[in-house]
C-alpha positions as CSV (number, residue, x, y, z in Angstrom):
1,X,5.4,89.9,78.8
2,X,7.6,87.6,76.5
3,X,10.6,86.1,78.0
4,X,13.9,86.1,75.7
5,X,15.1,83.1,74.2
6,X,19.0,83.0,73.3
7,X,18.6,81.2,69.4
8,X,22.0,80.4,67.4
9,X,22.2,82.5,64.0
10,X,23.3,79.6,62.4
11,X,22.2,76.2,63.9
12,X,18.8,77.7,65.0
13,X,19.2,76.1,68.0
14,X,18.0,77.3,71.2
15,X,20.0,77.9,74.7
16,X,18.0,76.6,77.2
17,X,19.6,77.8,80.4
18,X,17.8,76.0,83.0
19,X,16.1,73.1,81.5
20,X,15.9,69.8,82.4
21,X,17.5,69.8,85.5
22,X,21.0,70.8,83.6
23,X,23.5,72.9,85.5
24,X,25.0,74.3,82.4
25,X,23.4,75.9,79.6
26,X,22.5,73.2,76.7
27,X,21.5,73.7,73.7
28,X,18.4,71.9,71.8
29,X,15.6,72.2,69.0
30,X,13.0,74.8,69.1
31,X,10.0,72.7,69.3
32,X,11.7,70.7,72.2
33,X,12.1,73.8,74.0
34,X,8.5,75.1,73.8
35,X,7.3,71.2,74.7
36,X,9.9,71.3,77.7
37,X,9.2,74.9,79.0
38,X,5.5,74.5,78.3
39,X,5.6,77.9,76.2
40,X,3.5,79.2,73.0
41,X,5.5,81.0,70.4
42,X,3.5,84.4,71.6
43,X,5.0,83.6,75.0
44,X,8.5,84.1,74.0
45,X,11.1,86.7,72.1
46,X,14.5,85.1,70.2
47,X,17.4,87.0,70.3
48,X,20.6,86.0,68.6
49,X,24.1,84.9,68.9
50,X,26.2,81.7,68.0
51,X,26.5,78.2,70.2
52,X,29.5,76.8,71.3
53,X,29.9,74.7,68.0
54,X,28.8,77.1,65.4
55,X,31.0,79.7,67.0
56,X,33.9,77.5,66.9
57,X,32.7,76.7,62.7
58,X,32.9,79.9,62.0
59,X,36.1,81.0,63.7
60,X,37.7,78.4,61.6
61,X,36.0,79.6,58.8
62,X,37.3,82.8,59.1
63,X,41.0,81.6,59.9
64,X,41.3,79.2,57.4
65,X,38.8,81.2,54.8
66,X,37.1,77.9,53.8
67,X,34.0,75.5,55.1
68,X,35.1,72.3,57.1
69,X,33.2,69.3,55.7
70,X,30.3,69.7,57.6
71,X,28.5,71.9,60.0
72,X,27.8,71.6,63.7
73,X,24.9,69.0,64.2
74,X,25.4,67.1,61.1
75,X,24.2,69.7,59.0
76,X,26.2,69.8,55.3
77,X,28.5,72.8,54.6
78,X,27.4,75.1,52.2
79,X,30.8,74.1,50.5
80,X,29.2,70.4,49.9
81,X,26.9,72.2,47.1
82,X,29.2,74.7,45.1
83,X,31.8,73.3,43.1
84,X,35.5,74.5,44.6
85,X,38.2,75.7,41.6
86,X,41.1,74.0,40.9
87,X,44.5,74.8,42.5
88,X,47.3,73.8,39.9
């Protein structure tokens, strides 16, 4: 039987809930998971929802109605790519 694994929509980071010796839920790369955990991708199901960070991003994003400078973990804002108009 696969065992879920919480994945962030947007980071595509994974919760790992009991990893590590960590009393809180962290969140960490994929691949780190499945060397941590010892489990094949077969062994495991993602489901979806948002981290901490990205769910903080994209309540802002929604508030303020544009992309901060860059994403959670480093990553660059799809803003950094498209070319913003103008305000006169």
């Amino acid at each position: 039987m696969a065992v879920p694994i919480v994945r962030c929509s947007l980071c595509r980071r994974v919760r790992d809930d009991a990893g590590a010796g960590h009393t809180t839920a962290r969140w960490c790369d994929i691949v780190e998971f499945m060397r941590m955990n010892h489990l094949r991708p077969s062994e495991f199901l993602l489901t979806e929802t948002y981290c901490d960070e990205c769910s903080l991003f994209y309540r802002q994003l929604v508030t303020y109605g544009r992309w901060p400078n860059q994403m959670p973990g480093g990553m660059p804002g799809p803003a950094d790519d498209v070319a913003r108009p103008s305000i006169r």
